[in-house]
Backbone atoms as SQL, in Angstrom:
CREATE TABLE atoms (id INTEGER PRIMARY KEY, chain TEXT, resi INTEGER, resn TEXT, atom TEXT, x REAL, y REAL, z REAL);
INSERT INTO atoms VALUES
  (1, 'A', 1, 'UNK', 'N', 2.323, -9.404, 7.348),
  (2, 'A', 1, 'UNK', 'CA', 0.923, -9.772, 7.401),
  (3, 'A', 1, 'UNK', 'C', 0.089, -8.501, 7.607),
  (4, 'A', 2, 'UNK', 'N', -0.682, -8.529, 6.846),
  (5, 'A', 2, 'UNK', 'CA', -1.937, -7.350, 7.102),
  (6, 'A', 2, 'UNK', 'C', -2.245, -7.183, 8.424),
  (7, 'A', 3, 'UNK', 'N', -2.681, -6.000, 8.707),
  (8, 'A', 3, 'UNK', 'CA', -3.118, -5.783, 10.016),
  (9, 'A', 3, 'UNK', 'C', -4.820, -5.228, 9.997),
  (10, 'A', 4, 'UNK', 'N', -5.613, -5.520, 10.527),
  (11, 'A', 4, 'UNK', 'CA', -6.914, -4.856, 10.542),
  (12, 'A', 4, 'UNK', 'C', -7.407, -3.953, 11.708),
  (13, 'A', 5, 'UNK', 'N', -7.803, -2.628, 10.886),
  (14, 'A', 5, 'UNK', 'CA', -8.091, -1.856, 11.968),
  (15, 'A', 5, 'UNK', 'C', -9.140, -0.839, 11.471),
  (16, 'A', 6, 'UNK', 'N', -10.391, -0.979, 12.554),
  (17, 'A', 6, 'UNK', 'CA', -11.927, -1.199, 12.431),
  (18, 'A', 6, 'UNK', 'C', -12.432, -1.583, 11.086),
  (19, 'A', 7, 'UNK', 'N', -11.657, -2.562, 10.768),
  (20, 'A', 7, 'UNK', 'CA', -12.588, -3.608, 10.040),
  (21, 'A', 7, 'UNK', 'C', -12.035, -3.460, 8.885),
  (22, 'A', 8, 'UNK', 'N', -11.051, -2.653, 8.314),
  (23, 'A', 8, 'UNK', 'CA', -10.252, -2.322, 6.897),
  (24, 'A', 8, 'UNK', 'C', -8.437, -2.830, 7.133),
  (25, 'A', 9, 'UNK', 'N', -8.432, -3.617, 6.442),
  (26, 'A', 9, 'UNK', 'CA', -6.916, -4.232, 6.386),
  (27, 'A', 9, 'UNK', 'C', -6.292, -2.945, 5.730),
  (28, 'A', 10, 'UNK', 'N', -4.805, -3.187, 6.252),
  (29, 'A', 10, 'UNK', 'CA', -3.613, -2.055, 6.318),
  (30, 'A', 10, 'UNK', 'C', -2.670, -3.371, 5.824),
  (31, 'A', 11, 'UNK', 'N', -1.792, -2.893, 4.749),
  (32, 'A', 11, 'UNK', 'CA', -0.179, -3.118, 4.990),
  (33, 'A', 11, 'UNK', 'C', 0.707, -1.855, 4.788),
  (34, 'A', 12, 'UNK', 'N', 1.970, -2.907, 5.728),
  (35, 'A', 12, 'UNK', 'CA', 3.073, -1.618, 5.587),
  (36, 'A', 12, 'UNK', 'C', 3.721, -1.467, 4.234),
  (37, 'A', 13, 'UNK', 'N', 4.567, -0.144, 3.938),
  (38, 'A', 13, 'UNK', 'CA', 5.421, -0.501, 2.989),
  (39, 'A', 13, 'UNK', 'C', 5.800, -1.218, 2.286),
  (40, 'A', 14, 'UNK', 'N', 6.683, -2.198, 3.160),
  (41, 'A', 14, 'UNK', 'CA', 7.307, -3.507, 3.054),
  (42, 'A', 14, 'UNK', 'C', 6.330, -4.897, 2.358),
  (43, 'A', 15, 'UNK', 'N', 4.990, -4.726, 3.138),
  (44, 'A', 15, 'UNK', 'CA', 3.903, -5.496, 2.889),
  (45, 'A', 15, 'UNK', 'C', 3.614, -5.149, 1.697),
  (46, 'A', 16, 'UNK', 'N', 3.098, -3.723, 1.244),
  (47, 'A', 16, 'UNK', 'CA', 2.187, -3.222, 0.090),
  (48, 'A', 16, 'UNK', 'C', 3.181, -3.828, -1.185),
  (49, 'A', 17, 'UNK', 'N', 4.925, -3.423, -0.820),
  (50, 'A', 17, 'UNK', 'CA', 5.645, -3.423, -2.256),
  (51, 'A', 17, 'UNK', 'C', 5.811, -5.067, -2.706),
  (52, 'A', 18, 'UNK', 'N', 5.923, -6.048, -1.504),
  (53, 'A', 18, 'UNK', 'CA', 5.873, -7.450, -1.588),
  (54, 'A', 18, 'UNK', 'C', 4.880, -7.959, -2.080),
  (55, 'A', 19, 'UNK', 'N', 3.514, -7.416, -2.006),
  (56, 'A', 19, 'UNK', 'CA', 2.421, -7.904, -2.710),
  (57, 'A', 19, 'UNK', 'C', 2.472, -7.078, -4.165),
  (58, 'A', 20, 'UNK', 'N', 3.342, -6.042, -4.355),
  (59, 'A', 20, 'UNK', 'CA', 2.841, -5.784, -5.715),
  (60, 'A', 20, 'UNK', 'C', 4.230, -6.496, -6.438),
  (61, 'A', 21, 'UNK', 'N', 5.240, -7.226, -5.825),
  (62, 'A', 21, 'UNK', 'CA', 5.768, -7.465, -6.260),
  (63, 'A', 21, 'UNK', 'C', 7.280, -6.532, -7.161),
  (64, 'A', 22, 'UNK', 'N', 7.233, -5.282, -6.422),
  (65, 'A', 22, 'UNK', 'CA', 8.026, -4.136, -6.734),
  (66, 'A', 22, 'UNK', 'C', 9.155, -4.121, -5.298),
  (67, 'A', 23, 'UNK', 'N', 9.857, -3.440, -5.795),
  (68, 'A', 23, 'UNK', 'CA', 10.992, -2.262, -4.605),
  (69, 'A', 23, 'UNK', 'C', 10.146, -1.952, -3.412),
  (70, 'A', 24, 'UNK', 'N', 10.586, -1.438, -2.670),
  (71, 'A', 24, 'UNK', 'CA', 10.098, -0.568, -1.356),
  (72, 'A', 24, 'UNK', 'C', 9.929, 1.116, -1.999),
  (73, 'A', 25, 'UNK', 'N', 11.420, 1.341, -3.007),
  (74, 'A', 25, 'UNK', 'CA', 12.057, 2.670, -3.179),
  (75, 'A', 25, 'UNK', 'C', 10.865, 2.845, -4.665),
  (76, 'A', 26, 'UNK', 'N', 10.521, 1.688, -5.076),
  (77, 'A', 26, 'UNK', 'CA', 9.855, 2.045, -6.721),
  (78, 'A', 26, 'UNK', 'C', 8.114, 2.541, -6.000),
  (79, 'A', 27, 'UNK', 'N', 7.583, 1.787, -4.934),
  (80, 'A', 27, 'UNK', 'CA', 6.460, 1.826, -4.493),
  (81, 'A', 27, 'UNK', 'C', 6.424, 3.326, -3.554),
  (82, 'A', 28, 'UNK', 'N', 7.889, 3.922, -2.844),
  (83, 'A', 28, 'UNK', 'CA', 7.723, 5.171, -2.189),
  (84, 'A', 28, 'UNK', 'C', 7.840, 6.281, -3.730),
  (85, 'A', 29, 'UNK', 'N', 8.192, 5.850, -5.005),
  (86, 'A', 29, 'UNK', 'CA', 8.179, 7.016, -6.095),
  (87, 'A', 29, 'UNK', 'C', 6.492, 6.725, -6.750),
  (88, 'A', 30, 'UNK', 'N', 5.471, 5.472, -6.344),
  (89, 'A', 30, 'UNK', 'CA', 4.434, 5.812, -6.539),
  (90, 'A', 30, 'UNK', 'C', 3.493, 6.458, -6.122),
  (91, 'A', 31, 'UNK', 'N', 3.843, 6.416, -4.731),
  (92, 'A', 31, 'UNK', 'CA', 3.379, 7.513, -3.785),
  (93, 'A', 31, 'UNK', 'C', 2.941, 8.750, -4.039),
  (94, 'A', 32, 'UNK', 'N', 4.847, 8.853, -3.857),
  (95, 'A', 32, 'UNK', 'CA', 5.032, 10.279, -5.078),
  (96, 'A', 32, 'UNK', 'C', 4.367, 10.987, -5.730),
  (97, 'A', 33, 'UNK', 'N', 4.050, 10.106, -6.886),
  (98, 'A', 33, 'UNK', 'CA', 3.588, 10.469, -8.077),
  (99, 'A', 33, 'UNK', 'C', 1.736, 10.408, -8.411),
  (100, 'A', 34, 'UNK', 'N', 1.411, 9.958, -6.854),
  (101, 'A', 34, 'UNK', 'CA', 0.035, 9.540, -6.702),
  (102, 'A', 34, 'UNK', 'C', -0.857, 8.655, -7.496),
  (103, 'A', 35, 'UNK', 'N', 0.466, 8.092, -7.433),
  (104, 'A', 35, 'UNK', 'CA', -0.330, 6.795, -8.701),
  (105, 'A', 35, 'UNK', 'C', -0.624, 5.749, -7.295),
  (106, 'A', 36, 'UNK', 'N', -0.740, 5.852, -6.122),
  (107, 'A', 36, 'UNK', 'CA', -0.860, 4.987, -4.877),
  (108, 'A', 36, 'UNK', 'C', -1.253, 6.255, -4.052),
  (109, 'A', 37, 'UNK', 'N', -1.928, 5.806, -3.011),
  (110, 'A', 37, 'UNK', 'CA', -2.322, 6.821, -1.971),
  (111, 'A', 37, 'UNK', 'C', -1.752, 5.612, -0.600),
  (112, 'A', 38, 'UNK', 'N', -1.658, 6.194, 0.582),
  (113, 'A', 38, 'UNK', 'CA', -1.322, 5.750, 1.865),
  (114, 'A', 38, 'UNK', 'C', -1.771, 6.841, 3.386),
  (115, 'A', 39, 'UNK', 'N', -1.970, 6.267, 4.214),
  (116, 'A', 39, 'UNK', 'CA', -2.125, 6.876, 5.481),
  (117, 'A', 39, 'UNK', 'C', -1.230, 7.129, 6.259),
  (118, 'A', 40, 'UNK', 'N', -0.812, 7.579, 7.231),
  (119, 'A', 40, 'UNK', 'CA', -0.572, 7.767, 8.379),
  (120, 'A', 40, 'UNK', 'C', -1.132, 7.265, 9.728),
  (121, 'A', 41, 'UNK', 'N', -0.840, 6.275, 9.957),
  (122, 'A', 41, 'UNK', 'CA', -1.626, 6.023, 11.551),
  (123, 'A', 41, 'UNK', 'C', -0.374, 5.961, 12.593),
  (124, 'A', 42, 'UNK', 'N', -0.564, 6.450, 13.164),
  (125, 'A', 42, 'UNK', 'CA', 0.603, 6.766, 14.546),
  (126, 'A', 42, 'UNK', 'C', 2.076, 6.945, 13.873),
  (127, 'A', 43, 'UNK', 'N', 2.896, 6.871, 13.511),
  (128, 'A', 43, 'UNK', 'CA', 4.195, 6.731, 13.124),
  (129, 'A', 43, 'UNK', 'C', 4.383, 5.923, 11.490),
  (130, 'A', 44, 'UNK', 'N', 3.250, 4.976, 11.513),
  (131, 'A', 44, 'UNK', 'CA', 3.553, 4.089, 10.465),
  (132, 'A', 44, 'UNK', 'C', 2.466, 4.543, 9.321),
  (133, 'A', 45, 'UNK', 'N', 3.127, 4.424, 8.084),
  (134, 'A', 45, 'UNK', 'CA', 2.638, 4.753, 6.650),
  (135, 'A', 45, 'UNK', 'C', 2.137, 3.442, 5.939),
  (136, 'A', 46, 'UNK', 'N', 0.322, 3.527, 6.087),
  (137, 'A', 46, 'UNK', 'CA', 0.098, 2.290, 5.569),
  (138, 'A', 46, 'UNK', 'C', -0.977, 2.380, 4.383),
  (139, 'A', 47, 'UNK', 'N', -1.361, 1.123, 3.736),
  (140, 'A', 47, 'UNK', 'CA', -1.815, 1.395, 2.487),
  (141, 'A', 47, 'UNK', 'C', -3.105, 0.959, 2.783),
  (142, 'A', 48, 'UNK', 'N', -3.975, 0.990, 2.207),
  (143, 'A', 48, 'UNK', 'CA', -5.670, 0.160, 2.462),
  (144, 'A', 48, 'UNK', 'C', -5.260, -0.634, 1.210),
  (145, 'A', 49, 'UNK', 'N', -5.890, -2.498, 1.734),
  (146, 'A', 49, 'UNK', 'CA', -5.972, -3.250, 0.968),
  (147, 'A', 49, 'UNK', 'C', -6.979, -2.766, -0.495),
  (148, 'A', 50, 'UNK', 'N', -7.633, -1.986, -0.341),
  (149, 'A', 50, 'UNK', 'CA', -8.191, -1.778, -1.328),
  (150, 'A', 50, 'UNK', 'C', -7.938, -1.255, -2.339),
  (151, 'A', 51, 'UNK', 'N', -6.675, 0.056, -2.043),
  (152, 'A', 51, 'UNK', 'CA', -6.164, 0.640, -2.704),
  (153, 'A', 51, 'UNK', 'C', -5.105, -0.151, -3.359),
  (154, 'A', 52, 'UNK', 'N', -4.828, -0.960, -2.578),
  (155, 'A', 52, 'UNK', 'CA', -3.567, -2.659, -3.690),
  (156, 'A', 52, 'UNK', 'C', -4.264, -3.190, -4.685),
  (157, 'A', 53, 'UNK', 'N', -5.546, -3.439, -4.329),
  (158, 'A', 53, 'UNK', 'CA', -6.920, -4.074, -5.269),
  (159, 'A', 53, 'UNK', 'C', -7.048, -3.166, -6.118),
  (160, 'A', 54, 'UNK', 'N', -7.190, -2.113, -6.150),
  (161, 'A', 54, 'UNK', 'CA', -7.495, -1.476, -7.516),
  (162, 'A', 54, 'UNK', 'C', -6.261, -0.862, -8.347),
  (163, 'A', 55, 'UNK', 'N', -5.639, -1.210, -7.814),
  (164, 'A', 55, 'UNK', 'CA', -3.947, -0.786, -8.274),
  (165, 'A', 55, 'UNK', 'C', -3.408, -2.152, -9.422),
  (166, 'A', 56, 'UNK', 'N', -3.668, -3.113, -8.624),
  (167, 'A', 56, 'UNK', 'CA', -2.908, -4.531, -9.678),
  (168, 'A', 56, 'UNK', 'C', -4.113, -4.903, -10.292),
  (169, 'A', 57, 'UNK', 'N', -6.004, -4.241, -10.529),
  (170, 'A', 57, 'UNK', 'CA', -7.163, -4.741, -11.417),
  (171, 'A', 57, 'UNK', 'C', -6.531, -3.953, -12.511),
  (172, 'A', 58, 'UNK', 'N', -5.845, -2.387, -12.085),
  (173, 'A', 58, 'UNK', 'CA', -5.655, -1.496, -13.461),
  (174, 'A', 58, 'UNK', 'C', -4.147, -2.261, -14.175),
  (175, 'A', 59, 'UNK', 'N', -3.559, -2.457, -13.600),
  (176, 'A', 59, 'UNK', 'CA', -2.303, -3.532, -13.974),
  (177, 'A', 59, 'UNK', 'C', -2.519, -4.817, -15.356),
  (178, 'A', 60, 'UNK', 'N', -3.736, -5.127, -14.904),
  (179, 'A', 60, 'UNK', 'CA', -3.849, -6.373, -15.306),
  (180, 'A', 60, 'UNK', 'C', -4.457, -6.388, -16.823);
């Protein structure tokens, strides 16, 4: 489940690749390749819902 923090939803990894419907390992080589961007907040590597949103509009 998304997490919100000041007011912008986060998922993890696990979250981001389940909603795009990919790997964990295919979504850490988009990273990669900066076809996805992600943060850092304390330990955990998370994505902005927004950046999922404009990721599966160019998909479509």
């Amino acid at each position: 489940m998304p997490r919100a923090i000041e007011g912008t939803l986060f998922y993890t990894l696990p979250e981001a690749a389940q909603e795009l419907h990919i790997t964990v390992g295919r979504l850490k080589s988009y990273l990669d390749q900066s076809r996805l961007s992600s943060e850092r907040i304390g330990r955990t590597e998370l994505i902005r819902e927004q950046v999922l949103r404009t990721y599966q509009d160019k998909r479509s």
